[in-house]
ZAPA-563763 format. One record per residue: x, y, z of N, C-alpha, C, O, CB in turn. Coordinates in pm, whole numbers, plus 50000, padded with zeros to 5 digits. Glycine has a CB too. Layout:
REM ZAPA-563763
- n.east; n.north; n.up; ca.east; ca.north; ca.up; c.east; c.north; c.up; o.east; o.north; o.up; cb.east; cb.north; cb.up
- X; Y; Z; X; Y; Z; X; Y; Z; X; Y; Z; X; Y; Z
...
This chain:
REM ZAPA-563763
- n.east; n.north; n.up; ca.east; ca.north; ca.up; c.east; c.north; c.up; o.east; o.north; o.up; cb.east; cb.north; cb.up
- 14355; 85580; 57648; 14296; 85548; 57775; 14150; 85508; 57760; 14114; 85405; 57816; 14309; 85665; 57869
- 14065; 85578; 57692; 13923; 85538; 57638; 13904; 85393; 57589; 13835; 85301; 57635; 13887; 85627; 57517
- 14001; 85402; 57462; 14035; 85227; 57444; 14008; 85114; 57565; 13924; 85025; 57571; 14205; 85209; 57418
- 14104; 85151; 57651; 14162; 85100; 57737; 14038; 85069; 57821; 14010; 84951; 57843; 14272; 85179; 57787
- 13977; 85152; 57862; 13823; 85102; 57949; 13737; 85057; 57883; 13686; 84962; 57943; 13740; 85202; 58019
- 13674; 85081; 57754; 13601; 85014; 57672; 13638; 84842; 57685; 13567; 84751; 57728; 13628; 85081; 57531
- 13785; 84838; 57628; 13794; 84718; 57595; 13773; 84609; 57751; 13735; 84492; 57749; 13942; 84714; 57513
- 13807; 84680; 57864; 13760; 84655; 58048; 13650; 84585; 58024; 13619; 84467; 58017; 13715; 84803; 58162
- 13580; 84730; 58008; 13426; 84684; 58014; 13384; 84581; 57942; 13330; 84487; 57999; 13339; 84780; 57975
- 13400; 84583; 57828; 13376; 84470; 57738; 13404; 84307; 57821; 13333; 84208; 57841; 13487; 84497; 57602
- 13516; 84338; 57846; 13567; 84188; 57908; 13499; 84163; 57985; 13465; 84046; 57967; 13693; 84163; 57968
- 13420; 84226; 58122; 13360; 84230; 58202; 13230; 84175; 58196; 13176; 84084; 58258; 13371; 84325; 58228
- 13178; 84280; 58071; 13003; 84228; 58007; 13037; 84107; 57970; 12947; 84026; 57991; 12920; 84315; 57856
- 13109; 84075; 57933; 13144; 83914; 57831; 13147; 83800; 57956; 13084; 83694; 57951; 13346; 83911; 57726
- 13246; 83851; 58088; 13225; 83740; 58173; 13122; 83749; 58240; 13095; 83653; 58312; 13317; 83716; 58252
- 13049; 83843; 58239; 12905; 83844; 58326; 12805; 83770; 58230; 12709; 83712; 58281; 12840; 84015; 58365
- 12823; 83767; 58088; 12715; 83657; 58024; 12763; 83555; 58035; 12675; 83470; 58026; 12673; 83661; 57886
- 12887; 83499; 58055; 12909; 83355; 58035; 12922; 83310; 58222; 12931; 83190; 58246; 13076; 83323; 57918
- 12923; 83356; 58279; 12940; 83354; 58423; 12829; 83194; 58438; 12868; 83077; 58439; 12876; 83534; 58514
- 12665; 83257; 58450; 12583; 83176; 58475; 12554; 83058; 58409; 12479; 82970; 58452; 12504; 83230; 58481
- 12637; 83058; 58267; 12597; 82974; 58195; 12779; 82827; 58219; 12806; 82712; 58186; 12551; 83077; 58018
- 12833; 82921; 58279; 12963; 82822; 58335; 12943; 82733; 58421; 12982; 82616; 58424; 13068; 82886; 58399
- 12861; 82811; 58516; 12868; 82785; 58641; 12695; 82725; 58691; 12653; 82689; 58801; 12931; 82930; 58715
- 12628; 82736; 58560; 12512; 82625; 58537; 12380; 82723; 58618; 12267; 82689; 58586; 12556; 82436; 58631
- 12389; 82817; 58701; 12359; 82872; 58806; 12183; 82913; 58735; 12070; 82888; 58776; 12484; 83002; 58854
- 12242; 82992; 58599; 12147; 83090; 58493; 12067; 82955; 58415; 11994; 82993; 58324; 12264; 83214; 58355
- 12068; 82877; 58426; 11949; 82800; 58362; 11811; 82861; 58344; 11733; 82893; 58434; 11924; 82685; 58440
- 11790; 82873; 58180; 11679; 82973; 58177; 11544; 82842; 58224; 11565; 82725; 58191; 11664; 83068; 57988
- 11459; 82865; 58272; 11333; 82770; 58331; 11276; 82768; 58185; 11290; 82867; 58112; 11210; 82844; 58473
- 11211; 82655; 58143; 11115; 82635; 58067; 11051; 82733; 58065; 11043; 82817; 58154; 11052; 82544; 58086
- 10994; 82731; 57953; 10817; 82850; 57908; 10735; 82751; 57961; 10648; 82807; 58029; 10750; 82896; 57694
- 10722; 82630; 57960; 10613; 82567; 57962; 10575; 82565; 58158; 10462; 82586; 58201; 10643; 82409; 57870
- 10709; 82533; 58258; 10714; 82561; 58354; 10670; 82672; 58361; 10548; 82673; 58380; 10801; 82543; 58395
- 10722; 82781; 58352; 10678; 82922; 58367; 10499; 82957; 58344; 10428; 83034; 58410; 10772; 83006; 58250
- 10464; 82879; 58237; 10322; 82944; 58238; 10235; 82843; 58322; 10122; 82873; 58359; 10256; 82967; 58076
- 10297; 82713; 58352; 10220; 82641; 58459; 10211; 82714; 58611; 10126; 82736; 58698; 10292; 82498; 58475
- 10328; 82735; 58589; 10297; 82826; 58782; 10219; 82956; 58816; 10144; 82989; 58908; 10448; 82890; 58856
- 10287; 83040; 58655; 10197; 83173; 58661; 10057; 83172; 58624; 09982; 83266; 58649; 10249; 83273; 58574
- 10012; 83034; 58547; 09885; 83030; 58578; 09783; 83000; 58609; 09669; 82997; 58561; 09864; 83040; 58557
- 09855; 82964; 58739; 09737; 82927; 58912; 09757; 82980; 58960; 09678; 82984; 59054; 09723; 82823; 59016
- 09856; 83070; 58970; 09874; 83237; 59058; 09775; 83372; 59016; 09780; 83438; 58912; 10048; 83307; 59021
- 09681; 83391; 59136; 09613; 83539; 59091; 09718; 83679; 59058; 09820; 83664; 59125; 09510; 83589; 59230
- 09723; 83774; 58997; 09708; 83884; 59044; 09639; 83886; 59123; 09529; 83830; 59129; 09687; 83957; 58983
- 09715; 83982; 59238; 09635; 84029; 59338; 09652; 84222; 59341; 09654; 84296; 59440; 09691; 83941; 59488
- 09659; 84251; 59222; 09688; 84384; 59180; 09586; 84460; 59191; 09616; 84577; 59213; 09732; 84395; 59058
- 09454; 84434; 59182; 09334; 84493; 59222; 09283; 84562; 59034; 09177; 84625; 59030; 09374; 84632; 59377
- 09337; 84549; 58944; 09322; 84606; 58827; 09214; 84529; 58804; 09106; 84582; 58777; 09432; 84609; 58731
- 09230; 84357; 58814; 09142; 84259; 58713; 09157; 84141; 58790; 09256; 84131; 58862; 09197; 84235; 58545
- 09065; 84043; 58785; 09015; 83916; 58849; 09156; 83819; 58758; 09098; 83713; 58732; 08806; 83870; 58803
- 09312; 83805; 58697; 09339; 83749; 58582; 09431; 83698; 58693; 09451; 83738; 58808; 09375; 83825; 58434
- 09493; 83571; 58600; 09613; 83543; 58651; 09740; 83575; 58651; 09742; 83691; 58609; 09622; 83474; 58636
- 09874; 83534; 58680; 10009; 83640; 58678; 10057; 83645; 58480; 10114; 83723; 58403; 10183; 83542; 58809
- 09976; 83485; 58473; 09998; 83493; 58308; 09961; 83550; 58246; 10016; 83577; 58139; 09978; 83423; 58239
- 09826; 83605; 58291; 09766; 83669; 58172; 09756; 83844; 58215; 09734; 83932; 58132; 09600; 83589; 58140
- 09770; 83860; 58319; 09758; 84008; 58361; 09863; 84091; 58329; 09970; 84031; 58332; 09743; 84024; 58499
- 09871; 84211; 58298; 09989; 84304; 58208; 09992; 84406; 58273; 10044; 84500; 58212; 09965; 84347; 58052
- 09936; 84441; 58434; 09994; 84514; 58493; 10170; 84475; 58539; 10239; 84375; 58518; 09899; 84532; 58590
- 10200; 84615; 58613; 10367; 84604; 58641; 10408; 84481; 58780; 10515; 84420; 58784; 10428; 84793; 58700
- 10289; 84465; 58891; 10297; 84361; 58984; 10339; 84190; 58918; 10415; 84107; 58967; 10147; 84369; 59057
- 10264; 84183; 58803; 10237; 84042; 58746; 10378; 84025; 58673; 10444; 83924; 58653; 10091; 84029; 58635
- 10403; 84168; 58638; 10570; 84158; 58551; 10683; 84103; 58680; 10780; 84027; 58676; 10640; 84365; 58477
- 10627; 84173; 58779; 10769; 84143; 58927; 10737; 83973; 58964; 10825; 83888; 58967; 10727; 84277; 59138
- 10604; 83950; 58989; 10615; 83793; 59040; 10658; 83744; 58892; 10766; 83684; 58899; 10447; 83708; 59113
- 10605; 83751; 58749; 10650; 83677; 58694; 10838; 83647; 58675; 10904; 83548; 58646; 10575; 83705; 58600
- 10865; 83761; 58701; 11016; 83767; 58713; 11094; 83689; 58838; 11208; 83642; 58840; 11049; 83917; 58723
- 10979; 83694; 58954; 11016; 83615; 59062; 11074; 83486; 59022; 11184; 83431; 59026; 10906; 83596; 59146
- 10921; 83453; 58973; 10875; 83304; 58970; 10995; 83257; 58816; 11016; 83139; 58787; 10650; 83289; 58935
- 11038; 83333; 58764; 11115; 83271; 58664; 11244; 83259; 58708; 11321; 83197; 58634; 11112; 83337; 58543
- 11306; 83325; 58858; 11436; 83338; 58934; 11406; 83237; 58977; 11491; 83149; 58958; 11478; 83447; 59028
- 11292; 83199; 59045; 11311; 83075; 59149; 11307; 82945; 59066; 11355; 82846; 59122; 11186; 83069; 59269
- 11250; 82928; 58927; 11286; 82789; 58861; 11403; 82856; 58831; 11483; 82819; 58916; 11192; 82712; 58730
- 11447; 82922; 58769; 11591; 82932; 58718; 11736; 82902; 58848; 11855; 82872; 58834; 11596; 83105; 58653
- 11634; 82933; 58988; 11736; 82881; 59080; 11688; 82687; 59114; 11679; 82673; 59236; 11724; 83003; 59244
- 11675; 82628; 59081; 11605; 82499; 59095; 11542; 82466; 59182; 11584; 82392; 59271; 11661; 82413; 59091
- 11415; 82516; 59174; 11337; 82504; 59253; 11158; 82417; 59150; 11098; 82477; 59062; 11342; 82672; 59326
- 11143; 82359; 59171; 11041; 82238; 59011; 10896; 82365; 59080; 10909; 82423; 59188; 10991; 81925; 59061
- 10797; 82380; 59007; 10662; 82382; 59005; 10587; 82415; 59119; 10551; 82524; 59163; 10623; 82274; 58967
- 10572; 82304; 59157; 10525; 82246; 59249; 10610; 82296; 59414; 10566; 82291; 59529; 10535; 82096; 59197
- 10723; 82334; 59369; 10780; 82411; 59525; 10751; 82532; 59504; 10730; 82592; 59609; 10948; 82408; 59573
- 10737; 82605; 59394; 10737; 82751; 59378; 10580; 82800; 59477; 10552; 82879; 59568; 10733; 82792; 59181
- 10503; 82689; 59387; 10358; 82712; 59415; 10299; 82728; 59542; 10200; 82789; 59582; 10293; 82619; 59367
- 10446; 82609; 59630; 10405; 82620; 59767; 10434; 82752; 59859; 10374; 82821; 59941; 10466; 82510; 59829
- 10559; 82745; 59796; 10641; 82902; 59847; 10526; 83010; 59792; 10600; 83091; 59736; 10832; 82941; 59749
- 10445; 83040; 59782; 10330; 83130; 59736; 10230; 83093; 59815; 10178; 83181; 59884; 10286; 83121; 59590
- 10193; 82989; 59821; 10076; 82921; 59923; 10110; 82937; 60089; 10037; 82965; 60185; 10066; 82742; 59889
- 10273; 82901; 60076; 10312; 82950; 60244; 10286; 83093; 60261; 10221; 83119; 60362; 10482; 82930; 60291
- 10327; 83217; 60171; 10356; 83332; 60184; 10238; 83419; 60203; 10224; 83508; 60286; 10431; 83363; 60088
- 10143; 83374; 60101; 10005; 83452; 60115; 09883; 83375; 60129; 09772; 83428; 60145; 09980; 83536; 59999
- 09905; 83241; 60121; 09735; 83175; 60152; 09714; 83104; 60036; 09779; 83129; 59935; 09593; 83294; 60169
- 09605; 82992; 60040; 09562; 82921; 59958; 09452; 83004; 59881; 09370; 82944; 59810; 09525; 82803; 60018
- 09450; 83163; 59896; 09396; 83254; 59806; 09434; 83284; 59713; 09367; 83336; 59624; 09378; 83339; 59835
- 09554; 83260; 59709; 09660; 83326; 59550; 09646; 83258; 59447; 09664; 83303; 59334; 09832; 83323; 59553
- 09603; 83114; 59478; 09573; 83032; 59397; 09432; 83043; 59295; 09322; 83083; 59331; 09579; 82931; 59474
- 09473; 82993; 59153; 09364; 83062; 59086; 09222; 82991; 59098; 09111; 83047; 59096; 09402; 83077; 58940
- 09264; 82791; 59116; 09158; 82720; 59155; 09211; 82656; 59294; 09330; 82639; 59318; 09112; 82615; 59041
- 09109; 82624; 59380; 09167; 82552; 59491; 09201; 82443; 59469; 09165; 82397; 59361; 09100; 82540; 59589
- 09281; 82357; 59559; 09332; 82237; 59552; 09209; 82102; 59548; 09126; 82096; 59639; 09432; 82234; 59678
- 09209; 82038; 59475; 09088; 81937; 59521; 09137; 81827; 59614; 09190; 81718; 59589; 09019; 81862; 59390
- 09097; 81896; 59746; 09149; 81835; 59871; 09075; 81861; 59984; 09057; 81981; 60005; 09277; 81876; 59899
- 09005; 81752; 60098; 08968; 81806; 60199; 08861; 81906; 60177; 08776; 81860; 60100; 09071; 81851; 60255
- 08833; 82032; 60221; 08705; 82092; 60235; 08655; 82165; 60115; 08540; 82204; 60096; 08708; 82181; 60345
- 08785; 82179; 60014; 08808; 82231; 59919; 08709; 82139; 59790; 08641; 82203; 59710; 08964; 82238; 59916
- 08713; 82050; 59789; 08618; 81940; 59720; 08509; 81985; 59695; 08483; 82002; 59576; 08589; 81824; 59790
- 08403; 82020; 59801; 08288; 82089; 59839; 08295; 82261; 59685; 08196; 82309; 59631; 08319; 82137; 60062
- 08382; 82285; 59670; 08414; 82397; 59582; 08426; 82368; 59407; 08433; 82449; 59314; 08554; 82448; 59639
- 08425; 82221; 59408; 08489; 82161; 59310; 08339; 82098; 59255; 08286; 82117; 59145; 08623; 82054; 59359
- 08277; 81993; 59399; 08147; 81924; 59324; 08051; 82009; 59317; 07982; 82015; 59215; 08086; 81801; 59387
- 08027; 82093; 59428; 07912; 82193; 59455; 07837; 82207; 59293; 07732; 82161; 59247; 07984; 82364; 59524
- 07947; 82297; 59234; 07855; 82342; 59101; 07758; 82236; 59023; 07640; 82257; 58997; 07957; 82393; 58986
- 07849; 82091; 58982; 07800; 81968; 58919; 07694; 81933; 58994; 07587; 81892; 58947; 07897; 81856; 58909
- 07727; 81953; 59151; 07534; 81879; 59217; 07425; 81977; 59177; 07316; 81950; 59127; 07503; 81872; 59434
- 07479; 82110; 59212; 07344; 82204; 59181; 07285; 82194; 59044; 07168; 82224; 59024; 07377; 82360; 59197
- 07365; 82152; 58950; 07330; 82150; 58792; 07203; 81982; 58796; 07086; 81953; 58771; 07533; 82123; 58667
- 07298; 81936; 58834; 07206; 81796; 58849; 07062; 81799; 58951; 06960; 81731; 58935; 07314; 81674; 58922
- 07087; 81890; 59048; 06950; 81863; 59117; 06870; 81987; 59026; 06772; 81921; 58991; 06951; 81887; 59317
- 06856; 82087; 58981; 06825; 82185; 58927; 06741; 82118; 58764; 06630; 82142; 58717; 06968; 82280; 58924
- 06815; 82060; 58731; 06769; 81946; 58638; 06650; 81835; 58665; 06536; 81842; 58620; 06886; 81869; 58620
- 06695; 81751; 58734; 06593; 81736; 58803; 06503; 81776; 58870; 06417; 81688; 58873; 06606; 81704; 58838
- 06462; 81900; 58951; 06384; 81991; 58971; 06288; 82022; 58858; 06166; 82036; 58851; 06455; 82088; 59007
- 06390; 82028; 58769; 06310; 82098; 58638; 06176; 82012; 58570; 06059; 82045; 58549; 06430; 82114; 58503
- 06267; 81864; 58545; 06163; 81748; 58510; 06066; 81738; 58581; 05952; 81719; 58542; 06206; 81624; 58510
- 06108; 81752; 58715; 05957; 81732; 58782; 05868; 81850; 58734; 05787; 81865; 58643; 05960; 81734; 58959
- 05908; 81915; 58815; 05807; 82007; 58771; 05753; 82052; 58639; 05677; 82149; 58636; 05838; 82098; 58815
- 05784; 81995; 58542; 05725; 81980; 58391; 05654; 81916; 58414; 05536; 81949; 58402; 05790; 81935; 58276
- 05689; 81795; 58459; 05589; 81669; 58483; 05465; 81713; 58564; 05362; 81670; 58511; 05665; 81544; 58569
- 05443; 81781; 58671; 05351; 81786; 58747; 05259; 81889; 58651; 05138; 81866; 58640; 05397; 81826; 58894
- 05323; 82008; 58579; 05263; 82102; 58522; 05156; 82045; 58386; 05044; 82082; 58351; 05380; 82198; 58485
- 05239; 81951; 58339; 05156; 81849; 58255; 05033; 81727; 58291; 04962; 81658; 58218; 05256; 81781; 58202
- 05044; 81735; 58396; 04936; 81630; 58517; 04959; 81496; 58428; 04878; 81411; 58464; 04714; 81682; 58536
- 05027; 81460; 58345; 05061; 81298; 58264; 05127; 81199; 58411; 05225; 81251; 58462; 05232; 81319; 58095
- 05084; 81081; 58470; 05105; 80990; 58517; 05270; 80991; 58443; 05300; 81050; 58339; 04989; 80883; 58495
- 05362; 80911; 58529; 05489; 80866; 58450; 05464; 80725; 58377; 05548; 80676; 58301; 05621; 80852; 58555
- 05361; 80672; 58400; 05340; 80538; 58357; 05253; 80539; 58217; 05262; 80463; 58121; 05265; 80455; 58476
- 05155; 80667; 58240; 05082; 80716; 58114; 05106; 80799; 58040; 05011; 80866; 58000; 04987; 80748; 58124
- 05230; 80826; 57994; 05304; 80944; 57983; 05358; 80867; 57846; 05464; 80806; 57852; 05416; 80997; 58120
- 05279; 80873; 57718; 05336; 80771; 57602; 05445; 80840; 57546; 05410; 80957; 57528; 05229; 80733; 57478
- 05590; 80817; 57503; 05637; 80924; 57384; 05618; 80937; 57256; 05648; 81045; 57205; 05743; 80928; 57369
- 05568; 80840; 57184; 05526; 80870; 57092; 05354; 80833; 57105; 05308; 80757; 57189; 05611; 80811; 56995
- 05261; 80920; 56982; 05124; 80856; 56979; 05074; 80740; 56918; 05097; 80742; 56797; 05052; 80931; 56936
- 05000; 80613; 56965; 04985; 80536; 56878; 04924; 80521; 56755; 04807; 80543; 56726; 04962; 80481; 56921
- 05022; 80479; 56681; 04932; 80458; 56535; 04804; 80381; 56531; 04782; 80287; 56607; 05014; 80380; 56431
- 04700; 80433; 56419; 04598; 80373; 56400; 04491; 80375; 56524; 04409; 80287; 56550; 04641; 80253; 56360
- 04509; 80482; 56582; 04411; 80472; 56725; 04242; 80465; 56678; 04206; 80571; 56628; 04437; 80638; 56836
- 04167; 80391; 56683; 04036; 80373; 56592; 03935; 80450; 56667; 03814; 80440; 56644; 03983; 80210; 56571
- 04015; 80570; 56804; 03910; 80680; 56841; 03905; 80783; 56791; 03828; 80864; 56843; 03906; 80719; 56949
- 03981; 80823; 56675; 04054; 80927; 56600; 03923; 81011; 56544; 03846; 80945; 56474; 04164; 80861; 56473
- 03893; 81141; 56566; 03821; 81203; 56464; 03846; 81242; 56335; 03953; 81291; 56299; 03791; 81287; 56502
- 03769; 81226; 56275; 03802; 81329; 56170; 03856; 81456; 56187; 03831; 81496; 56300; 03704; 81356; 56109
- 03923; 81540; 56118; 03948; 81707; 56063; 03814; 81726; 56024; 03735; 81660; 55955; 04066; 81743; 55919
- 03806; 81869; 56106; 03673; 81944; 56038; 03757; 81946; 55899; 03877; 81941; 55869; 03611; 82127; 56112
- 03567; 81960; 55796; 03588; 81956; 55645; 03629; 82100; 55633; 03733; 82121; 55570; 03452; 81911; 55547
- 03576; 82185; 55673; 03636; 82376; 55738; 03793; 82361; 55690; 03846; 82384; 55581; 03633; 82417; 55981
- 03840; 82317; 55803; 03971; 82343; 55821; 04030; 82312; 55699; 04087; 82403; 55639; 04029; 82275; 55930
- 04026; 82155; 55632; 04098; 82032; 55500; 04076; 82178; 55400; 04154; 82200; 55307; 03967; 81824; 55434
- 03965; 82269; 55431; 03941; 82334; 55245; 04051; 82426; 55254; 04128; 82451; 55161; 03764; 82438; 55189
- 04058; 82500; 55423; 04153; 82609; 55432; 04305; 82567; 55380; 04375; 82635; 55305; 04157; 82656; 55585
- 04343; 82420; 55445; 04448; 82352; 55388; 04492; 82373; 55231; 04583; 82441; 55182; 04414; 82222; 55410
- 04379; 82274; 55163; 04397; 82270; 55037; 04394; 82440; 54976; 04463; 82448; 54874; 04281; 82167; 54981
- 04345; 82544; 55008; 04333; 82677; 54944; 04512; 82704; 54986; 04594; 82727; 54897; 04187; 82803; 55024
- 04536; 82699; 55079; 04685; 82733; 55081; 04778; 82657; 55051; 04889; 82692; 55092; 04723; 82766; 55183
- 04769; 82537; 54975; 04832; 82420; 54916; 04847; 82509; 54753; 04947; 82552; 54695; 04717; 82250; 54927
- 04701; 82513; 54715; 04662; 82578; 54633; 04779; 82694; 54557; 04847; 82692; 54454; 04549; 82626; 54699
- 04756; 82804; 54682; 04849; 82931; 54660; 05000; 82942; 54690; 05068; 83030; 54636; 04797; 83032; 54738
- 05037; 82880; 54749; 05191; 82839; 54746; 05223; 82756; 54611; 05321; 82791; 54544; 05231; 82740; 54885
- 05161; 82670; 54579; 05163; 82624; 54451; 05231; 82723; 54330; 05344; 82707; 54283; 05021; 82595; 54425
- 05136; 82826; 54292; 05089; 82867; 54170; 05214; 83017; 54186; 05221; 83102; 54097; 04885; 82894; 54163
């Protein structure tokens, strides 16, 4: 009788693995799908600022398991993402969409870098009181207002020419 249910069961486990794969249903989703969706999805687990990809609490294990049911039920990327965006907000998302007001989130940083930069030049410039027009980059050669080097200084030169030498 033991036989007898073993060998049941067996048959059973056997049609429950080939079930999904008959009936096309169990299509395992890409890895590559899978880590595209899980990672523009926050945790929202409160552990860590990470995404569902990279976070290793037990929440990030359930959506990732979600999110691998719903491509495995055919559903592409791009619907999953929405079905997340309908459910909890364009917060879940790890960057916003570059769309509409959202843009403003996207250039913001690049203008502040650029005006901040510029800020900067100026104000070098003013701190230096140099005209932009008199403002040479290199000095000209042969300028015939040139002083001499104190003879002082040339001996201190040559004495430490001297001792590095020897």
């Amino acid at each position: 009788m033991a036989s007898g249910a073993r060998r049941i069961t067996r048959i059973l486990l056997l049609a429950a693995c080939l079930a999904p794969a008959v009936t096309g249903a169990g299509v395992l989703p890409s890895s590559k799908d899978l880590e595209a969706v899980t990672g523009r999805i926050i945790c929202d687990c409160g552990c860590s600022n990470l995404t569902i990809k990279d976070c290793t609490c037990g929440k990030a294990d359930r959506v990732r398991a979600e999110v691998a049911a719903r491509l495995a039920g055919g559903q592409t990327p791009d619907q999953v993402l929405q079905a997340y965006v309908d459910d909890f907000g364009e917060q879940i998302l790890a960057a916003p969409t570059p769309e509409g007001f959202n843009l403003v989130g996207w250039l913001l940083p690049f203008g502040a870098v650029l005006l901040g930069g510029t800020l900067l030049v100026l104000i070098l410039r003013r701190w230096a009181k140099v005209p932009w027009s008199e403002a040479p980059l290199v000095p000209p050669l042969g300028a015939g207002n040139a002083t001499p080097p104190d003879p002082s200084f040339l001996r201190r030169v040559q004495e430490e020419m001297d001792r590095t030498e020897s």
